[in-house]
C-alpha positions as CSV (number, residue, x, y, z in Angstrom):
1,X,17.3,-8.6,-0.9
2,X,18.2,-5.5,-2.9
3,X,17.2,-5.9,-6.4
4,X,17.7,-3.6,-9.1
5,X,15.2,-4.1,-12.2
6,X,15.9,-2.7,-15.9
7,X,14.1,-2.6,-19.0
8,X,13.7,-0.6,-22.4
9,X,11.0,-1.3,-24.2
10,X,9.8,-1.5,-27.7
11,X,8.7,2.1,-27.6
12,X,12.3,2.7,-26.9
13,X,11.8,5.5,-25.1
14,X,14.8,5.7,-22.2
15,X,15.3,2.8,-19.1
16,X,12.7,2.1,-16.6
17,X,14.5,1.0,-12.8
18,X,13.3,0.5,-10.0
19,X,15.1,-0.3,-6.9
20,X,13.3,-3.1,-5.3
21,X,13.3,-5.2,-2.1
22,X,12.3,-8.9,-1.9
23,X,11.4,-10.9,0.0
24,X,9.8,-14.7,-0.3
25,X,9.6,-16.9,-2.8
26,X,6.5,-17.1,-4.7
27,X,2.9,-17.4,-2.3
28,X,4.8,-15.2,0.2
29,X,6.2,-12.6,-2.5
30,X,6.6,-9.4,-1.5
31,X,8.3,-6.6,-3.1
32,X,8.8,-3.0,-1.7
33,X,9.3,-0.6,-4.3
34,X,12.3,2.1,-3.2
35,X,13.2,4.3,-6.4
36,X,12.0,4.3,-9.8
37,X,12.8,6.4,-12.8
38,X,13.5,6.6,-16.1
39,X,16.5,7.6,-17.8
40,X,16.1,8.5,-21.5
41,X,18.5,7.7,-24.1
42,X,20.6,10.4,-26.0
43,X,19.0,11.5,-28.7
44,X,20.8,9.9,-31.0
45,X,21.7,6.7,-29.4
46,X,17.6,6.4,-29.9
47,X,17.7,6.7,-33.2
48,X,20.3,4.5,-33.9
49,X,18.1,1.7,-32.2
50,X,15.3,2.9,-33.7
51,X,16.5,2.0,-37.0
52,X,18.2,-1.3,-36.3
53,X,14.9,-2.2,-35.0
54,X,13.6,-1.0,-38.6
55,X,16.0,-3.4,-40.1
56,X,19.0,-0.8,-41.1
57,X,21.9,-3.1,-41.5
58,X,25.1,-2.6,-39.4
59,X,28.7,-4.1,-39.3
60,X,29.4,-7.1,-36.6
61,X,31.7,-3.8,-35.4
62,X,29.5,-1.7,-34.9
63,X,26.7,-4.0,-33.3
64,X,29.2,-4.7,-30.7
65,X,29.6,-1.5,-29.8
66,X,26.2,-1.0,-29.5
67,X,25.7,-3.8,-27.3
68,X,28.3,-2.3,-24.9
69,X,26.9,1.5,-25.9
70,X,23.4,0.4,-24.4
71,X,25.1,-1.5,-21.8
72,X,26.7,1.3,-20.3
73,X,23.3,3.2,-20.1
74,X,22.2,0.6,-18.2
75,X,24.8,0.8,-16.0
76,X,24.6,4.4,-15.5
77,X,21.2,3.7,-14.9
78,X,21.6,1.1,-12.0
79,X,24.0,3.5,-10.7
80,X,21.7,6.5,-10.8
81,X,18.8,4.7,-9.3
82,X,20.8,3.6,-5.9
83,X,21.6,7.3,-5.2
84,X,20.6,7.7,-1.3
85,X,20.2,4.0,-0.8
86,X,21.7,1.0,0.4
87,X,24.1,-1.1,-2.5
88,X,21.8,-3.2,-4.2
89,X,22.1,-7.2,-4.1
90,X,21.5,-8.1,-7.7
91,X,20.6,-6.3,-10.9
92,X,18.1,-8.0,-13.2
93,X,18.3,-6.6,-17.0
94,X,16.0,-7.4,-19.6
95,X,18.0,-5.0,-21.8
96,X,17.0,-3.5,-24.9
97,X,14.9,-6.1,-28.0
98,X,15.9,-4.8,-31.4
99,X,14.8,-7.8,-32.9
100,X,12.1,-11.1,-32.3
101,X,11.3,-13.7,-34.2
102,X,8.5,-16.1,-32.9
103,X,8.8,-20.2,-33.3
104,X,8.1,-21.4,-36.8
105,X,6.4,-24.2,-37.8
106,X,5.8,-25.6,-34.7
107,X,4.7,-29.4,-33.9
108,X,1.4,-28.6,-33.2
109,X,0.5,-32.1,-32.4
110,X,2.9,-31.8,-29.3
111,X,1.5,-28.6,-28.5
112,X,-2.4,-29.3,-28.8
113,X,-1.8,-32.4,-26.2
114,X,0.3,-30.0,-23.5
115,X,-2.7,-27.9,-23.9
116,X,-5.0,-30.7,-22.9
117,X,-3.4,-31.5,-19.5
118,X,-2.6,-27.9,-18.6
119,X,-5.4,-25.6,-20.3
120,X,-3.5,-24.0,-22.4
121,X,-4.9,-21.5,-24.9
122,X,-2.7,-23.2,-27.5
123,X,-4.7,-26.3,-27.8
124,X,-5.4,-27.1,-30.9
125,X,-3.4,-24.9,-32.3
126,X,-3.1,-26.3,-35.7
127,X,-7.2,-25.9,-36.5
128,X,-6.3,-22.4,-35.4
129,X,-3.8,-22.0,-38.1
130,X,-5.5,-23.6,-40.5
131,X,-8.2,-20.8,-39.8
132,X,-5.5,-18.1,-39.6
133,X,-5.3,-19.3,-43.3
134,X,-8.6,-18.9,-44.3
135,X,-8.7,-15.5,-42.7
136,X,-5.8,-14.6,-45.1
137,X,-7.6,-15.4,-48.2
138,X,-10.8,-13.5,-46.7
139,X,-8.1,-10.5,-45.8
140,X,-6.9,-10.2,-49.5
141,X,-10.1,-9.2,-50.4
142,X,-10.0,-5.9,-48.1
143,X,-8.1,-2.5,-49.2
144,X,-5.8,-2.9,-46.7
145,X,-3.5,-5.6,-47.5
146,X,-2.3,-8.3,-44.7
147,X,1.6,-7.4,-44.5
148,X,3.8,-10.5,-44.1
149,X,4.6,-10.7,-40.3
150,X,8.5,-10.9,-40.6
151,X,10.9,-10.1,-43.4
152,X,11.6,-13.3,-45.6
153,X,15.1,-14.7,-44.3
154,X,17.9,-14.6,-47.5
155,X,18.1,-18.2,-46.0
156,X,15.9,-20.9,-46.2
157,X,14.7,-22.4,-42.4
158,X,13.7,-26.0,-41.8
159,X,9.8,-26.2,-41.5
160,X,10.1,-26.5,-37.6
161,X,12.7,-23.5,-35.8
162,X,13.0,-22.0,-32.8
163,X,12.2,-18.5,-32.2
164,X,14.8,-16.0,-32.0
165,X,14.9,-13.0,-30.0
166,X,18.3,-10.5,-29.7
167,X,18.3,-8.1,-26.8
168,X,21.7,-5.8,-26.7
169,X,22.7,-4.4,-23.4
170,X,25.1,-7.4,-22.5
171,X,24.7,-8.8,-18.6
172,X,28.5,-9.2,-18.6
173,X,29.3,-5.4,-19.4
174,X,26.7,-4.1,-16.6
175,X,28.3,-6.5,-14.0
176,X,31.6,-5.2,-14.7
177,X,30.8,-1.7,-14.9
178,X,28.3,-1.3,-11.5
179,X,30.1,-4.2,-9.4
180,X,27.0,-6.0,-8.9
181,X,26.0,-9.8,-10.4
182,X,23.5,-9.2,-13.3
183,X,21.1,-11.6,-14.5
184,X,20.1,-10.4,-18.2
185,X,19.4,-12.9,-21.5
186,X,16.2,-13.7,-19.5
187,X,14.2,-15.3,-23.1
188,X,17.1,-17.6,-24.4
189,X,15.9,-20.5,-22.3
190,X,12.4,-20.3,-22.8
191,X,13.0,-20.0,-26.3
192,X,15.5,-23.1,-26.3
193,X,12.3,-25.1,-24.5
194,X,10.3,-24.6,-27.8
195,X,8.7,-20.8,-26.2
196,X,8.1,-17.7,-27.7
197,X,10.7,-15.7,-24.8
198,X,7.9,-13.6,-24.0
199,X,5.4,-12.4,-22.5
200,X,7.4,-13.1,-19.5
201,X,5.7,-10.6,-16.8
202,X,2.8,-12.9,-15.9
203,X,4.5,-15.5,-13.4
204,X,5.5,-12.3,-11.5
205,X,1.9,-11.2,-12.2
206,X,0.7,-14.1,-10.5
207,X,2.6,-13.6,-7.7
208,X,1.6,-10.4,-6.6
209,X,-1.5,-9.3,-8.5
210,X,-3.6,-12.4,-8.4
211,X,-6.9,-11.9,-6.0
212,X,-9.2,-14.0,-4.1
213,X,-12.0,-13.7,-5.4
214,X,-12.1,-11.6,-8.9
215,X,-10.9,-12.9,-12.1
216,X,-8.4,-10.0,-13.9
217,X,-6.7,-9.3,-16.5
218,X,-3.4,-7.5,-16.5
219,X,-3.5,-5.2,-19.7
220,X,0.5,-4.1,-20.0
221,X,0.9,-1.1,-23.0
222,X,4.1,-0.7,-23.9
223,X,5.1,0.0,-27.7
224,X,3.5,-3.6,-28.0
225,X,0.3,-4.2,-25.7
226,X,0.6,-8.1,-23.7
227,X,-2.3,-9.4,-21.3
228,X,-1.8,-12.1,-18.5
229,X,-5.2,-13.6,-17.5
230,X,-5.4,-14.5,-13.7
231,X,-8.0,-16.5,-12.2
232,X,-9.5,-15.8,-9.3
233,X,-7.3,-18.1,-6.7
234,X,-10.4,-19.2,-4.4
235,X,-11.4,-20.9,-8.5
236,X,-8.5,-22.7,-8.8
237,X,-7.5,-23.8,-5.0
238,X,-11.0,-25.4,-5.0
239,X,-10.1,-27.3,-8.3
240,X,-7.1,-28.7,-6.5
241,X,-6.7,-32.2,-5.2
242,X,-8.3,-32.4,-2.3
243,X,-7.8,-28.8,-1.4
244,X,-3.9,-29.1,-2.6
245,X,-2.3,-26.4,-1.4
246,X,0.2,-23.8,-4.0
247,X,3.7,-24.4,-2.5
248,X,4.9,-22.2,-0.6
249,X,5.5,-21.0,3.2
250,X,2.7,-18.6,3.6
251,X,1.4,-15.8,1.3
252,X,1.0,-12.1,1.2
253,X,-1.9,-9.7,2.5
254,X,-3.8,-9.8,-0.8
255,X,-2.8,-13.0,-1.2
256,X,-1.2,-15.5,-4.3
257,X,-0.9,-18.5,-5.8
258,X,2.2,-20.2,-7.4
259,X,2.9,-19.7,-10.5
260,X,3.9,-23.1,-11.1
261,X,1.0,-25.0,-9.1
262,X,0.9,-28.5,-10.1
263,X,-1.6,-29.5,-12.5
264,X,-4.7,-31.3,-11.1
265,X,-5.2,-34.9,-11.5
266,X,-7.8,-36.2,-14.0
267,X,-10.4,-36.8,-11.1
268,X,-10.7,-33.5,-9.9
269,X,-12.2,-30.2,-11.8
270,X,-10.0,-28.6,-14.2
271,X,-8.8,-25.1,-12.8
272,X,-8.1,-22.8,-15.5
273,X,-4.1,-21.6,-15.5
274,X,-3.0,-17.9,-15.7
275,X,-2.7,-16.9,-19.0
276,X,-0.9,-14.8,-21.6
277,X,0.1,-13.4,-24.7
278,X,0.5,-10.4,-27.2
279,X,-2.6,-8.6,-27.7
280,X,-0.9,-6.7,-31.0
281,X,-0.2,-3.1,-31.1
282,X,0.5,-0.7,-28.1
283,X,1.8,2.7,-28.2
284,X,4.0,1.9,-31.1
285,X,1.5,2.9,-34.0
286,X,0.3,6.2,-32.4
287,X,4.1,7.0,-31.7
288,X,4.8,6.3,-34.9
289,X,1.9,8.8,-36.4
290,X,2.5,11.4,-34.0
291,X,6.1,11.4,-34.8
292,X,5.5,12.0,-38.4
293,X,2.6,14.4,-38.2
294,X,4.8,16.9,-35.9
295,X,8.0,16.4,-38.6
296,X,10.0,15.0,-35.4
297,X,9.2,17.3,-33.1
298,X,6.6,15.1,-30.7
299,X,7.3,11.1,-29.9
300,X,3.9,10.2,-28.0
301,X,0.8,11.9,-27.7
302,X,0.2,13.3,-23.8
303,X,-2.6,11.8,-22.4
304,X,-4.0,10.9,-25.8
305,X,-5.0,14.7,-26.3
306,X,-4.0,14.8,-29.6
307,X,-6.4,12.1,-30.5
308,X,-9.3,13.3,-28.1
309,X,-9.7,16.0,-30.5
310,X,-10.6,13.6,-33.7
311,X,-13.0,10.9,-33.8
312,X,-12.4,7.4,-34.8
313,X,-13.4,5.5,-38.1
314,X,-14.7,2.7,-36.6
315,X,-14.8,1.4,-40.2
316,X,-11.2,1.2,-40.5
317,X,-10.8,-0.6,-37.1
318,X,-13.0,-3.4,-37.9
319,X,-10.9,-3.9,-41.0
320,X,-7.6,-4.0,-39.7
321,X,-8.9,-6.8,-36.9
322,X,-9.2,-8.6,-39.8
323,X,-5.6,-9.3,-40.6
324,X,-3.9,-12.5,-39.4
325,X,-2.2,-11.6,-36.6
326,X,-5.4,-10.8,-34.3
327,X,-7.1,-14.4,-35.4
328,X,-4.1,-16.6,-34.5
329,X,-4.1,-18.5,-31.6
330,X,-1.6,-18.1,-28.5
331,X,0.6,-18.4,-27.6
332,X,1.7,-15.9,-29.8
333,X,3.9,-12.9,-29.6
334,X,5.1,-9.7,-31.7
335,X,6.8,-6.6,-32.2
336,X,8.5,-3.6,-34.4
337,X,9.3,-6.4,-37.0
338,X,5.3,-6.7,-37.8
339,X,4.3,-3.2,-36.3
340,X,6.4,-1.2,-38.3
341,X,6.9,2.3,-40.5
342,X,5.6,0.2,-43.5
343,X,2.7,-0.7,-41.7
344,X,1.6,2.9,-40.3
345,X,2.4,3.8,-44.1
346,X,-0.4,1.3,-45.0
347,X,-2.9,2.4,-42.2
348,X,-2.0,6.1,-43.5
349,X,-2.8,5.2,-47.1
350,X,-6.3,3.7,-45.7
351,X,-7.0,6.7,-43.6
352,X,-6.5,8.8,-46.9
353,X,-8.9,7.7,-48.7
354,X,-11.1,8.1,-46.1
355,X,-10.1,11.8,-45.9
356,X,-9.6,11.3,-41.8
357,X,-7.8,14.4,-40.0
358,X,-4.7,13.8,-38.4
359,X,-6.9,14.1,-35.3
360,X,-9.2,11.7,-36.6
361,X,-5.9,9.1,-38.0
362,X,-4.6,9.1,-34.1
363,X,-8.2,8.3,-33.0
364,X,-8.5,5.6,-35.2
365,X,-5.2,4.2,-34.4
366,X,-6.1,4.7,-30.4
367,X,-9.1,2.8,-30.7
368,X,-7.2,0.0,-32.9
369,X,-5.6,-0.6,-29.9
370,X,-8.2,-0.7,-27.1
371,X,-10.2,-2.9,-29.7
372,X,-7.7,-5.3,-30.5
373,X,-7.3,-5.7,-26.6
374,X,-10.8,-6.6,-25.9
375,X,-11.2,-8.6,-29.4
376,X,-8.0,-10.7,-27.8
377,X,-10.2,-10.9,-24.5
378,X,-13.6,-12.1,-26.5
379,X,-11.9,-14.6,-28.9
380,X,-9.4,-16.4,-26.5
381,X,-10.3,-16.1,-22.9
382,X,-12.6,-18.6,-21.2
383,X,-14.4,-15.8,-20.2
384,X,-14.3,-11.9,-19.5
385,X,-12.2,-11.0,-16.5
386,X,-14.1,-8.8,-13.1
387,X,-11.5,-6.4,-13.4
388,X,-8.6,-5.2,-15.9
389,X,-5.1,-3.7,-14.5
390,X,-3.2,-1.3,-16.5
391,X,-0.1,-0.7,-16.8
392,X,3.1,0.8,-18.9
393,X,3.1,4.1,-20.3
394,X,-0.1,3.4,-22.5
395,X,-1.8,3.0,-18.9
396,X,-1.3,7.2,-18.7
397,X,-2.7,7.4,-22.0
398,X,-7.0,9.0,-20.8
399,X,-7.9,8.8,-24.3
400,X,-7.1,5.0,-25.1
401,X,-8.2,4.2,-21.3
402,X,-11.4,5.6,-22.2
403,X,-11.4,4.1,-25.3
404,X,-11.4,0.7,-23.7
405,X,-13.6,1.1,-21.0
406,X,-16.4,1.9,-23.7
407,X,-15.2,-1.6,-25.9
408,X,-15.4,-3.7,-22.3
409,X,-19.0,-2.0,-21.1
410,X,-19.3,-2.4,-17.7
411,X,-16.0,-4.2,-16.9
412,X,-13.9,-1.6,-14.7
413,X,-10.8,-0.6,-16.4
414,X,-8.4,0.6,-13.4
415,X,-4.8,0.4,-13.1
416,X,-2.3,-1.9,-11.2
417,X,-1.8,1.7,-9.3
418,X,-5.3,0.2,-7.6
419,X,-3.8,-2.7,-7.0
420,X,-0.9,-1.4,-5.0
421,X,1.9,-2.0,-7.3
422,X,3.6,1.2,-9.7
423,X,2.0,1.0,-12.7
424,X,4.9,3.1,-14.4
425,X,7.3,0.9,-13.2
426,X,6.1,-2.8,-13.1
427,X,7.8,-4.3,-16.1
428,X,11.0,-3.1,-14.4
429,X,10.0,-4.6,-10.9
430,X,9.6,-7.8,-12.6
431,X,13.0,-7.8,-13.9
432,X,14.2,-7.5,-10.5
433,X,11.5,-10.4,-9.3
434,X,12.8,-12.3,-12.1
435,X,16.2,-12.1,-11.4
436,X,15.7,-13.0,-7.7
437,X,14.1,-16.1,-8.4
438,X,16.8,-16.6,-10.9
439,X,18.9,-16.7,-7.8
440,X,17.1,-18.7,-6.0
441,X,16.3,-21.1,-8.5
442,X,12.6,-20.9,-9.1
443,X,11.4,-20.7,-12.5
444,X,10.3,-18.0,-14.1
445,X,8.3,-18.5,-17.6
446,X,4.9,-20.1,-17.9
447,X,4.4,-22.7,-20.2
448,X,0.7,-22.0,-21.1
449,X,1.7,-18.7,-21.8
450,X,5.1,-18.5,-23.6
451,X,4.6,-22.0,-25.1
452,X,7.5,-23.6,-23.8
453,X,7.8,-27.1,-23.4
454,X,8.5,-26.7,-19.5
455,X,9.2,-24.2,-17.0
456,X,12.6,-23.1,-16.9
457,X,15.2,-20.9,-15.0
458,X,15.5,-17.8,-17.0
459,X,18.6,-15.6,-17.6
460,X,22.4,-16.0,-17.2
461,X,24.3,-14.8,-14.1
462,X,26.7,-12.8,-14.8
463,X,29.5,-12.6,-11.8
464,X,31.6,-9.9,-11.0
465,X,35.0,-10.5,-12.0
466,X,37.8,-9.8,-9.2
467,X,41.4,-9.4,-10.3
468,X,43.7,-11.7,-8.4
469,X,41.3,-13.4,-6.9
């Protein structure tokens, strides 16, 4: 099947697609990459999302019109990307997230004794917040003060709320305007299971990135940076009841396990699951600081050049792993809501009085990021990975690849370009993945990632409307 994948990020720098075909289901996955590109957004279409993101307030109006505004770029998009190819099957569209709120008050009771029969990195979740907690109090008594994570509601919430999480770019416009069914909304059902709606890569990472023998971790770096921990399969296929078998028909050269094996029974050794969750900031920092040391007239630094130049206070980096975000538990998730203006402002204001360069800010804020990656790996993995994968545009980034490679010592730091899947364009390809099993009515989210009560079919199909049919 032809499947179209599309995604903007939180660096919210243009659409990534990629024209995929599929084949399998999930041991037997295969995906053959066709065309992939990105198509940036006008100019000022970016900084209109940009600001909503920020929190600008709009007019129902004029959200709507955004919606369908980015929904047509996505279209366009879709459109582009089949230029010289077959007419794709199926489009899958995360769209564009201007706005995510993770659970509340969850029942951390429930959650602790999920964890216990599945592994998941959320047990005991509510001794981690209670140390989240103390690590607040110790955090006050730094110079850089722990900003809240997201903007108090004008409303009160009951102690115990869903997450919330609004992606604009509706399914139903896309459909309509390329012809082809769309499959977009992908978190809403995760979320509605009790999950955080992301990160929702790592089933599909499972599927086609787990390997036999080596343990990895796949390191994605968008705006935000997310990890999914993969055992090595021979580890958990010898954990499995008598030898139990991941469903499935047959599997691919490299090989794969489901991502929704069945959990062992209490007499047999306790495999542990594929993993996942936010590691903190991405790209969306160093964006951010590049964008206001050049007055507008750079959004990213090129292969971390900029930064290469200065050297890093590694001072300042220790003290910002301090703040709460890094010592809570997953699951756990972020975004621009946490990781915003008013928090490069703060991380500027530190730097100051430190007298740092601007070279030496973006090295600092470079290595923030490769160090809250492997302080994510040391505090909540079972135990270091073989290898770790790289991907999204932070992957092209030699600076903050470098910068990594010298936090995880001898732990090679490649990219899932080594692996034989497009490193550029994976978060795209598992849109399309996603959608297809959407189709086919496999689910899509882990539970010991995302949180979520269950696995679940994610996304609404959206069908292409026929007059007088």
């Amino acid at each position: 099947m032809l499947v179209i994948g599309l995604i903007s990020g939180t660096s919210v720098d243009g659409i990534d697609a990629a024209l995929v075909n599929i084949s399998g289901s999930t041991t037997d996955l295969t995906v053959d990459l066709l065309a992939g590109r990105t198509y940036p957004y006008p100019a000022d279409l970016r900084e209109q999302i940009l600001a909503v993101c920020g929190g600008a307030s709009l007019s129902m109006e004029a959200l709507a019109d955004l919606d369908d505004t980015i929904a047509y770029h996505f279209a366009q998009a879709a459109i582009a990307i089949q230029d010289g190819h077959p007419a794709a099957d199926l489009i899958g569209s995360h769209g564009q997230t201007v706005y995510h709120r993770p659970p509340r008050g969850e029942r951390r009771e429930e959650r602790g004794e999920r964890g216990e029969e599945s592994g998941d990195v959320g047990a005991g979740e509510a001794e981690g917040v209670e140390g989240v907690e103390e690590a607040r109090e110790d955090v006050q008594d730094l110079e850089l003060k722990p900003l809240p994570p997201f903007p108090p509601s004008p409303f009160p919430l009951p102690s115990h709320s869903l997450g919330y999480s609004l992606q604009l770019g509706r399914g139903a416009t896309i459909a309509h305007a390329t012809g082809i069914p769309t499959v977009s909304n992908f978190r809403a059902a995760d979320i509605a299971a009790g999950g955080h709606g992301a990160p929702l890569v790592p089933a599909v990472d499972v599927a086609l990135l787990s390997h036999p023998t080596n343990s990895r971790c796949i390191q994605n770096i968008g705006g935000i940076g997310n990890v999914a921990y993969l055992p090595a399969r021979k580890e958990r296929q010898e954990a499995m009841v008598g030898g139990q078998k991941a469903e499935g028909r047959g599997q691919r050269a490299e090989g794969s396990i489901s991502p929704h094996t069945p959990h062992p029974t209490p007499h047999t050794p306790h495999p542990t699951p594929p993993l996942g969750w936010d590691t903190g900031p991405g790209n969306v920092l160093i964006d951010l600081a590049v964008h206001h040391f050049s007055h507008g007239t750079q959004t990213y630094d090129r292969n971390g050049a900029w930064a290469a130049s200065g050297t890093p206070c590694s001072e300042l980096v220790a003290q910002w792993l301090q703040q709460p975000f890094f010592q809570l538990l997953p699951p756990k998730s972020t975004g621009r809501e946490l990781y915003s203006e008013a928090y490069l402002e703060q991380c500027l204001a530190d730097a100051r009085d430190r007298a740092l360069s601007e070279a030496d800010i973006l090295a600092t804020l470079t290595d923030f990021t490769a160090a809250s990656i492997a302080h994510s790996y040391r505090t909540f993995l079972p135990q270091l990975p073989d290898q770790v994968l790289l991907c999204g545009g932070g992957s092209k980034n030699l600076y903050l690849k470098q910068r990594l490679q010298q936090q995880l010592g001898t732990i090679p730091v490649l990219t899932t370009d080594d692996a034989g899947l497009n490193a550029e364009f994976k978060e795209a390809i598992a849109f399309a993945v996603l959608a297809y099993w959407r189709q086919h009515g496999v689910p899509g989210n882990l539970p010991a990632v995302t949180g979520a009560a269950s696995a679940v079919l994610l996304g609404e199909i959206n069908q292409v409307s026929r007059r007088g049919a």
